[in-house]
C-alpha distance (Angstrom), angle and dihedral (degrees) to the residues before:
residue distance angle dihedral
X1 . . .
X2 3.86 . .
X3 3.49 121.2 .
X4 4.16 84.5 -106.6
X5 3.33 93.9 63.4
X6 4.05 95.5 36.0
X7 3.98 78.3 55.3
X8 4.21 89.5 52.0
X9 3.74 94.9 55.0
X10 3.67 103.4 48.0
X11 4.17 87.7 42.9
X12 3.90 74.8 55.2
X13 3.75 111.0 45.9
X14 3.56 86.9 41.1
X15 4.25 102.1 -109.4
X16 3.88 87.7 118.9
X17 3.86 120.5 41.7
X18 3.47 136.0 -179.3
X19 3.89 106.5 -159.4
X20 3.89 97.5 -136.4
X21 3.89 90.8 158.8
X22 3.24 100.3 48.7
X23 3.54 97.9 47.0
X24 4.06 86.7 54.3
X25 4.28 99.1 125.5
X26 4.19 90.7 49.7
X27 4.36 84.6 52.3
X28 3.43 87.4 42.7
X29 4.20 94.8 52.7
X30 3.57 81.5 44.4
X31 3.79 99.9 59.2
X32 3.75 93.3 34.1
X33 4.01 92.6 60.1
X34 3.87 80.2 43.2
X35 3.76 94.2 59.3
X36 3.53 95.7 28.0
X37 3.82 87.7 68.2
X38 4.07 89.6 44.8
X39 3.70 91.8 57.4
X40 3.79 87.5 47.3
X41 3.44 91.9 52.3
X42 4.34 85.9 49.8
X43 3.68 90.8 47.0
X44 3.75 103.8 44.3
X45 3.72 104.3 25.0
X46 3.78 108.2 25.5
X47 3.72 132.9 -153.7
X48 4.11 110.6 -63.6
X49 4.00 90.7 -134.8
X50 3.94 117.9 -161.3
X51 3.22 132.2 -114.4
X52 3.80 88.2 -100.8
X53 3.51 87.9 68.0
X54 3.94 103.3 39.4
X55 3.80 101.2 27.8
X56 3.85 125.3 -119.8
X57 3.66 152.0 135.4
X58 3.65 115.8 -55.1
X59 4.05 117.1 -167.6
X60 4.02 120.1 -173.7
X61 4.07 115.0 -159.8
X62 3.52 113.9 -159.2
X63 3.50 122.4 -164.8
X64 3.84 145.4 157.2
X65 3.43 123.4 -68.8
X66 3.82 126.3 -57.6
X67 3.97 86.9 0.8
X68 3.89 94.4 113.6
X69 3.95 93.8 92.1
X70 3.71 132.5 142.8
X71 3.37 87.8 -100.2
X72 3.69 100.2 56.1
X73 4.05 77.6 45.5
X74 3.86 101.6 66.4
X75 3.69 89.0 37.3
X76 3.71 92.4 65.9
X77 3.52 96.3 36.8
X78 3.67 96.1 58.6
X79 3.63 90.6 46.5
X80 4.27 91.5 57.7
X81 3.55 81.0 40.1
X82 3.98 96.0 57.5
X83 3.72 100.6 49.2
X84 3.58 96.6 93.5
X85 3.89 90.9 -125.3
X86 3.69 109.4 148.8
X87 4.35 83.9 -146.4
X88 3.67 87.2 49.0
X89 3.60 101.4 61.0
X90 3.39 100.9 101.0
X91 3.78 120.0 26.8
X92 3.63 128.7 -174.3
X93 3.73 102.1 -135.3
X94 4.26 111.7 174.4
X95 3.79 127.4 153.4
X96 3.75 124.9 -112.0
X97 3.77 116.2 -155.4
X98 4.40 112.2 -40.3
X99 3.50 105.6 -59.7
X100 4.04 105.1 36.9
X101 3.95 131.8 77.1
X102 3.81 115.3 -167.7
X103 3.90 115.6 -152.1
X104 3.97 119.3 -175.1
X105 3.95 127.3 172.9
X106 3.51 136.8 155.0
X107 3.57 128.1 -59.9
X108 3.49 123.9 -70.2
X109 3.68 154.3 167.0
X110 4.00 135.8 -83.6
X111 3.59 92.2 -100.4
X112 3.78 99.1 38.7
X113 3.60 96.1 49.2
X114 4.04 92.3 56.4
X115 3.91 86.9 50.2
X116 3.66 91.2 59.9
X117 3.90 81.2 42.0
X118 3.50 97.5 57.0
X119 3.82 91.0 43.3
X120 3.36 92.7 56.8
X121 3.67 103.4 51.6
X122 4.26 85.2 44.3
X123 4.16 80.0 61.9
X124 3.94 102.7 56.4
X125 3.51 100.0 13.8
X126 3.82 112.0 -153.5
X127 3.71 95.1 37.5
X128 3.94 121.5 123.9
X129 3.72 116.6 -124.8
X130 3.68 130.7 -146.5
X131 3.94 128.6 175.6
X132 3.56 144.8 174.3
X133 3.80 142.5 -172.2
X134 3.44 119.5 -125.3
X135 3.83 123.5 -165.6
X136 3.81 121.9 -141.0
X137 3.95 92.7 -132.4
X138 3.43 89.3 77.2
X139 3.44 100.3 59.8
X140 3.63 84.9 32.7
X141 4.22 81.9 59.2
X142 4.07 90.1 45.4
X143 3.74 103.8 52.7
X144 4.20 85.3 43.9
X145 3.99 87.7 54.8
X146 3.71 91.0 33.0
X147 4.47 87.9 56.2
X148 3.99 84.3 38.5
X149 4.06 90.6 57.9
X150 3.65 95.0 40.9
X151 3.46 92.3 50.4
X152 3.97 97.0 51.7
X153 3.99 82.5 49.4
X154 3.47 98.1 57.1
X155 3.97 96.5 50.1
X156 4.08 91.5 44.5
X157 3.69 83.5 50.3
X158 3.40 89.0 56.5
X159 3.93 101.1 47.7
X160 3.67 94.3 38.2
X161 4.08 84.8 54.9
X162 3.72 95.3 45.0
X163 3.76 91.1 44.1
X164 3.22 102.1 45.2
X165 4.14 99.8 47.1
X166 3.69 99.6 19.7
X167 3.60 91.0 -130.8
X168 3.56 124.4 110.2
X169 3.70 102.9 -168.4
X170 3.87 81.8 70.5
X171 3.85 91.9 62.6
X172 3.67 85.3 53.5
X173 3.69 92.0 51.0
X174 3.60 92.0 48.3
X175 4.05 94.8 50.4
X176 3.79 95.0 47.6
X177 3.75 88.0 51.2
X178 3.88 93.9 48.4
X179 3.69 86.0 46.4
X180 3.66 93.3 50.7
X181 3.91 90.7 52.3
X182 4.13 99.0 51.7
X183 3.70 90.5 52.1
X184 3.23 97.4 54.6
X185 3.90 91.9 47.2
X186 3.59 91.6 48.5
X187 3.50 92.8 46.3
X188 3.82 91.1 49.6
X189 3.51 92.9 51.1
X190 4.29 91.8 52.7
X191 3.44 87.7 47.0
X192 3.84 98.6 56.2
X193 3.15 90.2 40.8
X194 3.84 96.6 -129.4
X195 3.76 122.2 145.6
X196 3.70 138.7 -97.4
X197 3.23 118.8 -127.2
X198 3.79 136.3 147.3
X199 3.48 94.8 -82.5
X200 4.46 85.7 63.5
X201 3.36 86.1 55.4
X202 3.94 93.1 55.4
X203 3.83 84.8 47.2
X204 3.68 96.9 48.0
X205 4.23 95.0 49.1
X206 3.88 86.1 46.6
X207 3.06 101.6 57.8
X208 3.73 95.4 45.5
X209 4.04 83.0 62.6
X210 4.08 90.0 52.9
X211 4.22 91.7 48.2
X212 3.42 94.3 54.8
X213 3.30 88.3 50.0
X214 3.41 100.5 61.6
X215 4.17 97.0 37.8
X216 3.88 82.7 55.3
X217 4.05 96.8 56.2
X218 3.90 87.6 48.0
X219 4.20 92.2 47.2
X220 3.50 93.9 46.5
X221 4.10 85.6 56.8
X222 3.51 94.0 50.6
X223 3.69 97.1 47.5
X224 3.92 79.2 52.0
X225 3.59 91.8 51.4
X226 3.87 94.1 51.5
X227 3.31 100.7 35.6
X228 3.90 90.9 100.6
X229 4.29 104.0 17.3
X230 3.77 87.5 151.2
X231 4.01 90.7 70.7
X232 3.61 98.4 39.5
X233 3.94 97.3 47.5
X234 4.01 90.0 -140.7
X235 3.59 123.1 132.9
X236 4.11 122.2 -116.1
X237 3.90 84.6 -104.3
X238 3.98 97.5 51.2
X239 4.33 87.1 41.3
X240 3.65 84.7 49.8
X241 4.03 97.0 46.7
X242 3.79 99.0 47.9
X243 3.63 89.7 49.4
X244 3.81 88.1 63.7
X245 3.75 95.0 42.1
X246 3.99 83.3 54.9
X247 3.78 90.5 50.2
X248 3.67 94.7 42.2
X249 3.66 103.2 90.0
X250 4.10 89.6 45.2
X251 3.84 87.0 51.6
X252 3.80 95.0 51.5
X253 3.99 95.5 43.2
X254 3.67 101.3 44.9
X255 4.05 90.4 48.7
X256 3.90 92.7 43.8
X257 3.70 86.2 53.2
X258 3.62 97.5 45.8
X259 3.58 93.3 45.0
X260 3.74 104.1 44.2
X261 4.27 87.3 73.0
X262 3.66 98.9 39.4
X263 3.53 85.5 51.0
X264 3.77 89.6 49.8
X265 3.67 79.2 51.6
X266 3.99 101.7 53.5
X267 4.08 88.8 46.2
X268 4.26 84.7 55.6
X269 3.97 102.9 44.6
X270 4.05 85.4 34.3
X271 3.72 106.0 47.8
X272 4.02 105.7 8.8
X273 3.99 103.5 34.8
X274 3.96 93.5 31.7
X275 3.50 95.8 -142.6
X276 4.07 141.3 -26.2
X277 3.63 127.7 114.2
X278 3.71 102.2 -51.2
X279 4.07 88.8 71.4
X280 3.90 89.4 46.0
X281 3.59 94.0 45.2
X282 4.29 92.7 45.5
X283 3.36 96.7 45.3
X284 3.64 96.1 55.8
X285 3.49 97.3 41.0
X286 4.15 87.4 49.7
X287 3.76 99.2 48.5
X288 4.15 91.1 40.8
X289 3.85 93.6 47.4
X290 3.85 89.8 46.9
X291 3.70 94.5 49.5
X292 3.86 91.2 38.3
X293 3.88 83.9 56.6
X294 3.88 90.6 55.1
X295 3.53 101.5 44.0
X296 3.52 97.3 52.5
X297 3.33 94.0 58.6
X298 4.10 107.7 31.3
X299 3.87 104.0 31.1
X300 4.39 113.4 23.3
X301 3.64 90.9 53.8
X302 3.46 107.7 37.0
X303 3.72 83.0 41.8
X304 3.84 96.9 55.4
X305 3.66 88.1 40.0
X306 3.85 87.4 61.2
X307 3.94 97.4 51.0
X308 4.10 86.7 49.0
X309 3.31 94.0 56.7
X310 3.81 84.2 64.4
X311 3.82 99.2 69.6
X312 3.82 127.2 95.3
X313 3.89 92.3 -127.4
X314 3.90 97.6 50.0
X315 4.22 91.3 46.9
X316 3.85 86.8 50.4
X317 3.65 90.2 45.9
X318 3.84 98.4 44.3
X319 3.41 93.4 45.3
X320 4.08 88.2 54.7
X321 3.38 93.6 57.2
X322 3.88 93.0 53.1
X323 3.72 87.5 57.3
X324 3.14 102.7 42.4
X325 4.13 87.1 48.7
X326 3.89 93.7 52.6
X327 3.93 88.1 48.7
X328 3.87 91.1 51.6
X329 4.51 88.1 45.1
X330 3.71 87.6 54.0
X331 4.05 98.2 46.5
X332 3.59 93.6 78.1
X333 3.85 90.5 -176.1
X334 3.97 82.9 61.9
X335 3.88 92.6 65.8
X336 3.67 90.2 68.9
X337 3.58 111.8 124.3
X338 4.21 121.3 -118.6
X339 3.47 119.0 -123.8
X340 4.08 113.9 -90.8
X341 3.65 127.0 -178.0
X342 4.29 86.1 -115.0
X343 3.41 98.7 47.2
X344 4.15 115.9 121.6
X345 3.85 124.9 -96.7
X346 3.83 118.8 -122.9
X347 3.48 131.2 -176.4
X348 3.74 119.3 -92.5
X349 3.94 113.5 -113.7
X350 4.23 98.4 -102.8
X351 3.77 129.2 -171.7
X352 3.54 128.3 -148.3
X353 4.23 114.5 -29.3
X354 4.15 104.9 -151.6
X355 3.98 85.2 -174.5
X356 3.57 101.6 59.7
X357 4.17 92.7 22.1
X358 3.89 94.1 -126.4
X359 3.40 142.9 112.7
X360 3.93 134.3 -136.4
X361 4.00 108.6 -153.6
X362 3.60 119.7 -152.9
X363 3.71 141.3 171.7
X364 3.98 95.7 -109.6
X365 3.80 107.1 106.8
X366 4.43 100.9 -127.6
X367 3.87 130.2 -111.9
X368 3.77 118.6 -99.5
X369 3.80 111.8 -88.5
X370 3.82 115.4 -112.7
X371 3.72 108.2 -119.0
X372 3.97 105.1 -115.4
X373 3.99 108.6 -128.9
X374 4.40 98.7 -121.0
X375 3.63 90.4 -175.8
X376 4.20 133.9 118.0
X377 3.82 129.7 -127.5
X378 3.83 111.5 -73.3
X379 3.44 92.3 23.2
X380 3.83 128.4 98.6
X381 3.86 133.2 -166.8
X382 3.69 117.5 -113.6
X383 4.08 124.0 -71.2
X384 3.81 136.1 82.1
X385 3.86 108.9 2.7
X386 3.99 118.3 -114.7
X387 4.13 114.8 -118.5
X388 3.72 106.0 -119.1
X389 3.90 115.8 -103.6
X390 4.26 145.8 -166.7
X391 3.46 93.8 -125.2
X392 4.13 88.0 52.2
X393 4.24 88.4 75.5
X394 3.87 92.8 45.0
X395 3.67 123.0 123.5
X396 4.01 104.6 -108.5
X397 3.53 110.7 -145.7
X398 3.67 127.9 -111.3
X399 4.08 148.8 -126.8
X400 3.33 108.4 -102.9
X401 3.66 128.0 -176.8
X402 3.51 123.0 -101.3
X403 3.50 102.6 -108.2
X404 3.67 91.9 48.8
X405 3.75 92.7 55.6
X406 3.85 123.1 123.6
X407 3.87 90.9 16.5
X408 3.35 128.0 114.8
């Protein structure tokens, strides 16, 4: 086996450990400076919302091949720029793929928006010129179904948690995690400054779907691990730990996969296409999956570890297992090892070998030699005396040879 997996099995059986739970206040600093820097990035910067969500003028410049360059960029840009239209001010001008420029501003009227039009195709002459109006009800109607949906997810989660493990310190777990994982998203997305639209939304409920995923493989271990603490003699905490050292390998292999290709993703929409949905889309879906990957592992279980350790029955339990541990450290006949198949031969502890005329010391202290009895027929050694008898003068019988027997 590679060292990888040699690495997997002893993070499962236990000989390696990685004390995630008890660790829990140095993840939790690290999460809070995490999220403390998202809401920054909310409060300072804000969200850079589409036009599907505030309405607007949306213009798309098609032109040959390879003729959507920086260059041809600026040059429309200044042009919106130096109508004089107060909605014109500042355009968003981006490239999408090599041969289209997309221009969006605010709303405006008929006459305005064929100004821009006409200023536009004076810029890159040649170019074709499409544009459309967008309203800002419909994003308005979006981000009310989008809040609806997320929502109806979070109570489901809830009930499907509590349902399914009986447990609902779990649920809580679950919801701090999820919460954990769309601030940091949203706070990713104000600090880059790229733009909501409805394709961040789709992101953003996906990857929901794909964290809960993940924190429910790692609860359904621990509930495995505790199902039976009273046999094991390991606290709530220690159950809880190895079952996210046996997870651990799963976790990081099932996010490097899914993140490898939505990365691939993010690197097309942001560098090759310019801009459009596949960026919004891949970005969320990379910065979710990421911090879905983390919280799993560093805040729901540690976290529902903490609110155990509340109850009556795990304290009693817990502090069982201590006693019974210091008990077993101070047997020291209890440390002896039991007999595996790849445990190491040593000689056997030998006494005195008249064949070979040697002699195998060892540390085990010898028997007490049997006294040999150095003493002829009739006679006895010394000690209680025998009472005389008839059968004492009778003629004891003798060997004879075999062809000799039965004859007299």
């Amino acid at each position: 086996m590679s060292k990888l997996s040699n690495f997997g099995h002893a993070l499962y059986t236990g000989e390696v450990s990685i004390d995630f739970v008890g660790r829990k206040w140095l993840w939790y600093a690290i999460s809070g400076v995490i999220v403390l820097v998202a809401v920054l990035g909310l409060t300072t910067r804000g969200l850079n919302y589409g036009i599907e969500f505030e309405g607007g003028n949306q213009y798309m410049v098609t032109m040959a091949a390879g003729q959507a360059t920086d260059a041809n960029v600026v040059k429309i840009r200044d042009a919106v720029a130096g109508t004089g239209l107060d909605a014109a001010q500042s355009p968003i001008v981006n490239t999408s793929g090599n041969d289209k420029i997309r221009v969006q501003i605010e709303p405006l009227n008929n006459a305005q928006t064929d100004q821009v039009a006409n200023v536009i195709q004076k810029a890159v002459p040649g170019a074709e010129i499409s544009q459309d109006a967008i309203g800002a009800s419909w994003g308005a109607q979006v981000a009310h179904r989008a809040l609806l949906g997320l929502i109806v997810f979070l109570v489901l989660v809830v009930l499907f948690i509590w349902a399914y493990f009986r447990e609902w310190k779990m649920s809580v777990g679950a919801i701090v995690a999820l919460a954990h994982d769309l601030l940091i998203t949203v706070g990713v997305y104000a600090l880059s400054g790229f733009e909501v639209t409805p394709a961040t939304v789709t992101g953003i409920l996906t990857i929901l779907g794909f964290s809960l995923y993940d924190t429910v493989v790692v609860f359904d271990k621990v509930r495995e691990n505790t199902k039976h603490l009273g046999r094991t003699h390991q606290t709530y905490a220690e159950a809880a730990n190895l079952a996210v050292n046996q997870t651990l390998v799963r976790s990081i292999n099932t996010s490097v996969v899914a993140l490898i290709p939505v990365g691939a993703l993010l690197y097309v929409g942001a560098v090759s296409l310019g801009s459009g949905a596949l960026k919004d889309l891949a970005l969320a879906l990379f910065v979710g999956m990421a911090a879905g990957a983390y919280s799993s592992i560093f805040i729901a279980t540690p976290l529902v570890v903490q609110l155990k350790e509340l109850e009556p029955g795990v304290k009693a339990g817990d502090a069982s297992a201590i006693r019974h541990r210091r008990r077993h450290e101070a047997d020291r006949y209890a440390q002896v090892p039991a007999y595996s198949d790849d445990m190491p031969l040593q000689d056997e502890p030998a006494a005195e070998r008249p064949d070979r005329g040697e002699r195998v010391t060892s540390d085990v202290t010898p028997a007490r030699p049997v006294r040999e009895a150095r003493y002829t027929a009739g006679e006895r050694p010394a000690g209680r005396a025998v009472s005389p008898s008839a059968s004492s003068k009778r003629a004891q019988p003798e060997r004879k040879p075999r062809s000799r027997r039965g004859k007299k």
